[in-house]
C-alpha positions as CSV (number, residue, x, y, z in Angstrom):
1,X,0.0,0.0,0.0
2,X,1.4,3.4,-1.0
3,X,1.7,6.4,1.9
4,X,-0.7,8.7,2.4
5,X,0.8,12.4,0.5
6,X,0.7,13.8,3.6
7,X,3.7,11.9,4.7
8,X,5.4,12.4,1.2
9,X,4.7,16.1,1.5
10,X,4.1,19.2,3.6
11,X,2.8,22.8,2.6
12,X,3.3,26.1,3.6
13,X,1.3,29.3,3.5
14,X,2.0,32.5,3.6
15,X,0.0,35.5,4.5
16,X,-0.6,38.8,3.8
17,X,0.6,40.9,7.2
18,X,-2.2,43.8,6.2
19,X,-4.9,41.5,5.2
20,X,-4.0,38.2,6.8
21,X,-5.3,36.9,3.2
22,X,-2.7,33.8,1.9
23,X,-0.2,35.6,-0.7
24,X,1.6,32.1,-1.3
25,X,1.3,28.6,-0.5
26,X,3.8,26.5,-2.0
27,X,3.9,22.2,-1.6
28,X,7.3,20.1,-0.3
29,X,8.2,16.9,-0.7
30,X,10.3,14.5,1.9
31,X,13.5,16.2,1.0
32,X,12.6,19.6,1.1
33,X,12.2,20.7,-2.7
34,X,9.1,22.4,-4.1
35,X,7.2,19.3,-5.1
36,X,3.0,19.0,-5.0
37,X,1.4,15.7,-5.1
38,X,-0.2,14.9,-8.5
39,X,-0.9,17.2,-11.2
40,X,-1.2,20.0,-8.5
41,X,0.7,23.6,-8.5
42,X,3.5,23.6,-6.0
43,X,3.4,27.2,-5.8
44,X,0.3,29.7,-6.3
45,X,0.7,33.0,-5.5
46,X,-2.3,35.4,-4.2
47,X,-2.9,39.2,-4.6
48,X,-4.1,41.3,-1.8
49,X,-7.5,40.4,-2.9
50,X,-6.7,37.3,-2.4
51,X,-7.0,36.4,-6.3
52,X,-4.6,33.5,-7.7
53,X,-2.1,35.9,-9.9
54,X,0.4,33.0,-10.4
55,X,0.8,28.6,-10.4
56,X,4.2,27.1,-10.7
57,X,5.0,23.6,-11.3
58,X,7.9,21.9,-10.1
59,X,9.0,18.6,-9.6
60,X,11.4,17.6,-7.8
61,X,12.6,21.1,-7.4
62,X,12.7,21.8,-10.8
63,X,10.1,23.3,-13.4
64,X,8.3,20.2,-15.1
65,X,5.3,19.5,-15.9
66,X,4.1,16.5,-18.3
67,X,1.8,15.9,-21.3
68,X,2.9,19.3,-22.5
69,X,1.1,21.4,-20.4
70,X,3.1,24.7,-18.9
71,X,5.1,25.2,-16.1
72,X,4.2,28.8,-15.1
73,X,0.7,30.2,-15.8
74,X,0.3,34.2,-15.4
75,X,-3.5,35.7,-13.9
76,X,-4.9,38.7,-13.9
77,X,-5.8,40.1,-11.0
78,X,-8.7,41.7,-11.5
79,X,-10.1,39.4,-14.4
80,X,-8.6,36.4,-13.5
81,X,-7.7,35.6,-16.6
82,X,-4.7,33.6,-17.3
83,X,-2.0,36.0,-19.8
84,X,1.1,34.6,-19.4
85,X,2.3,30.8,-20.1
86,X,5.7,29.2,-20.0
87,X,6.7,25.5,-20.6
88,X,10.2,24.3,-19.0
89,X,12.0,21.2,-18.7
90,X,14.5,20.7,-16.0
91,X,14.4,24.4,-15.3
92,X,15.4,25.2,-18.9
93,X,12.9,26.9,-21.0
94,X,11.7,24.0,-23.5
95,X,9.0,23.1,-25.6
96,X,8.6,19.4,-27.9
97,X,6.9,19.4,-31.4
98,X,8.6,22.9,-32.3
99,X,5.7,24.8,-30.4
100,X,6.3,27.9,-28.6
101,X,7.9,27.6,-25.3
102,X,6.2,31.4,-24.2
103,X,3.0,32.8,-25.1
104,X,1.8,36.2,-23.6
């Protein structure tokens, strides 16, 4: 039987001293590198309104992300729109198939 994540990783939040809102909240595995369980982000950042403005993914304490889907996503504060995208691989900005590896 596998381990519950919970023993495989730990998160930390971060708050906003003004608002007490979260302004970051970023996922750990055993051996302290930025790592979420699953397809999750392992770093989100908030505004002051408490509004997602960015999601990172790292594994392993470096940008990846599988089945070509980015690394870094951008959000608009006040829309909430995402602007921004990014793919890496091992930290190094990459892209397969010849695609773009920014757009926005």
């Amino acid at each position: 039987m596998s381990e519950p994540y919970q023993e495989k990783h730990s998160v930390r939040t971060e708050f906003h001293k003004a608002t007490g809102i979260p302004w970051r909240v970023t996922w750990y595995n055993a051996l302290g590198d930025q790592d979420a369980p699953g397809d999750l982000p392992s770093e989100m950042g908030f505004g002051e309104n408490g509004a997602l403005v960015y999601a990172f993914w790292k594994k392993d304490g470096k940008f990846n992300r599988d089945n070509d889907l980015p690394t870094r996503i951008y959000y608009d504060e006040n829309s909430g729109k995402p602007y921004h995208f990014r793919w890496e691989k091992d930290d190094l900005e990459h892209r397969d198939g010849d695609k773009p590896s920014t757009i926005g």
